[in-house]
C-alpha positions as CSV (number, residue, x, y, z in Angstrom):
1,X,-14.2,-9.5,-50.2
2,X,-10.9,-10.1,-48.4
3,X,-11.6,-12.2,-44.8
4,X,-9.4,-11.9,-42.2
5,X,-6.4,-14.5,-42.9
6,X,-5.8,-12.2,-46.4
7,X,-7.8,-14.9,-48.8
8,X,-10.0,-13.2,-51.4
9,X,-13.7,-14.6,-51.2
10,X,-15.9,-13.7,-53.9
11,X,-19.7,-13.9,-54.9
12,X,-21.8,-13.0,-58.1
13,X,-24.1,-9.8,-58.1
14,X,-27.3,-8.6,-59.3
15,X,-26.6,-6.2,-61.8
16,X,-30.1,-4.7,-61.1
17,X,-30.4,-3.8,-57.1
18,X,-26.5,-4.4,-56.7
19,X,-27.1,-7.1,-53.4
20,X,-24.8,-10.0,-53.6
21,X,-26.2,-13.2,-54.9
22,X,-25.2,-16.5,-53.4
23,X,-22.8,-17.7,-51.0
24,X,-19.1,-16.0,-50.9
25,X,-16.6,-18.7,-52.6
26,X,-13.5,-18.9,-52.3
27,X,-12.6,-18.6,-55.9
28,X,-14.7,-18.1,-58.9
29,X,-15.1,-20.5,-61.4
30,X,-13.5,-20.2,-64.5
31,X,-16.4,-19.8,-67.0
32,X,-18.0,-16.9,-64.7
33,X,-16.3,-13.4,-66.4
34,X,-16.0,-12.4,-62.8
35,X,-15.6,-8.7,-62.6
36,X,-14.7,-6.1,-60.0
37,X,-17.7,-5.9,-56.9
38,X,-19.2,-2.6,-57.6
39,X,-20.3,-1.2,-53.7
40,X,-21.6,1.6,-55.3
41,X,-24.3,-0.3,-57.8
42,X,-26.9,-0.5,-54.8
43,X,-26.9,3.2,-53.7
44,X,-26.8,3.9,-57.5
45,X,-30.1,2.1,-58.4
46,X,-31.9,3.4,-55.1
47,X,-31.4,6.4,-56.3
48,X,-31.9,6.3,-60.1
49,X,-35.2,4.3,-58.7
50,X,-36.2,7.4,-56.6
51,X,-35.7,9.6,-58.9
52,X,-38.2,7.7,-61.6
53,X,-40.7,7.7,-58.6
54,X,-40.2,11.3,-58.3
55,X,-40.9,12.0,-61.6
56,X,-44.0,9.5,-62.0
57,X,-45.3,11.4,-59.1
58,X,-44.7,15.1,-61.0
59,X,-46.2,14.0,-63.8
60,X,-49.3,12.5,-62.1
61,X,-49.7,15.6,-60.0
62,X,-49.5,17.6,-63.1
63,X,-52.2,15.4,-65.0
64,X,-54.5,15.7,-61.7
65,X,-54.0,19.5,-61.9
66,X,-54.7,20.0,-65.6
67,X,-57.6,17.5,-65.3
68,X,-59.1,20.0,-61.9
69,X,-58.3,23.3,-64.1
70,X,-60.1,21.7,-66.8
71,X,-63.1,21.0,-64.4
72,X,-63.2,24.2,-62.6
73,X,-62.8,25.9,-66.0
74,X,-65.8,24.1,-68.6
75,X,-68.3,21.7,-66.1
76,X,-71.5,23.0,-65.6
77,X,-71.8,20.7,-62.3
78,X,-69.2,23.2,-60.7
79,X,-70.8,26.4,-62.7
80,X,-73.4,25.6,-60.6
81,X,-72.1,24.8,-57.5
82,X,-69.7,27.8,-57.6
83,X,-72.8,30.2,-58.1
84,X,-74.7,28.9,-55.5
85,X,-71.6,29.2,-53.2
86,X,-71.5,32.6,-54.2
87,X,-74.7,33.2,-53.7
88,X,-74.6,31.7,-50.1
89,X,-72.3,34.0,-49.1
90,X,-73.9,37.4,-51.2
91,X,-71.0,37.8,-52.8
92,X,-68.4,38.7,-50.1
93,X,-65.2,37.0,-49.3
94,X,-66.0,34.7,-45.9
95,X,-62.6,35.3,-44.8
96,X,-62.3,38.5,-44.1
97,X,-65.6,39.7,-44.8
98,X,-64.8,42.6,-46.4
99,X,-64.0,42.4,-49.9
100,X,-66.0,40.9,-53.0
101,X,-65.8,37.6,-53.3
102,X,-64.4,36.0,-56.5
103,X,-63.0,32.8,-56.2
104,X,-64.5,29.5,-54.7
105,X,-62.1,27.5,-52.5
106,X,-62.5,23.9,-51.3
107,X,-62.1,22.8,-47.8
108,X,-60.5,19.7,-49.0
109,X,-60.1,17.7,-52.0
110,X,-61.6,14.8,-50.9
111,X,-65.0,15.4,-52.9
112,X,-63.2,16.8,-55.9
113,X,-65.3,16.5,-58.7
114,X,-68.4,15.8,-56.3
115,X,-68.0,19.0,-53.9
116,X,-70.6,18.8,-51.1
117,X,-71.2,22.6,-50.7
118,X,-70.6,23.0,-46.7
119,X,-67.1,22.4,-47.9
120,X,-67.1,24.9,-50.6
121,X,-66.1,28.8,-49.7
122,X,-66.4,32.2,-51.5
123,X,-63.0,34.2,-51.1
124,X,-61.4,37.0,-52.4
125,X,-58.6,36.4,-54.7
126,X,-56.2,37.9,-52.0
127,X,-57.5,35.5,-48.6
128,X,-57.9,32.8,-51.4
129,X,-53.6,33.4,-52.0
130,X,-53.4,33.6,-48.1
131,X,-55.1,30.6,-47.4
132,X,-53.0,28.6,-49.9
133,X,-49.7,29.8,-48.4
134,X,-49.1,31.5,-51.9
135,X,-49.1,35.5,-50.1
136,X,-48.7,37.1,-46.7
């Protein structure tokens, strides 16, 4: 860092997070390898950092979705819940009412795995893709 009479001040940084460590000096010592401030360093590893974090997150979102189609797919607790769902609502889709139901779709996810069935609907696959944003 230059200061305003044209002196040079300098400080030691973290090579992790970038921030300056210490109090600026006004000269380094001779046994400190002093190398050029790298400005850049901070951004660099807040962005590398979010970019981990975004990939943690994808791969925990994928583990949580193999894990549900895995459920959906082989428990016998949903097996059962999905039929009586069906069977609630005779077999046609409650949102529109007019085709056959085949899919069950949950209100939420906050039960997942422990669906109470007030929160559970029969759709058709079509409303189902509506509902979900998927198809207009």
């Amino acid at each position: 860092m230059v200061i305003s009479d044209g002196r040079r001040q300098y400080a030691f940084q973290c090579l992790s997070c970038g921030r300056r460590v210490g109090p600026f000096q006004p000269k380094p010592s001779a046994a400190a390898g002093i190398g050029q401030f790298d400005a850049d360093l901070r951004e660099r590893r807040a962005a590398a950092q979010a970019a981990a974090n975004q990939r943690m997150r994808q791969e925990e979102g994928h583990r949580k979705h193999t894990e549900y189609e895995n459920y959906i797919r082989t428990s016998p607790l949903w097996m059962t819940r999905r039929r009586l769902v069906m069977s609630r609502a005779k077999g046609i889709c409650e949102a529109c009412l007019g085709a056959a139901a085949t899919e069950v779709h949950h209100e939420d996810y906050d039960f997942l795995f422990n669906e109470v069935l007030w929160l559970l609907r029969a759709v058709c696959h079509e409303c189902h893709q509506k509902i979900h944003g998927r198809r207009f």
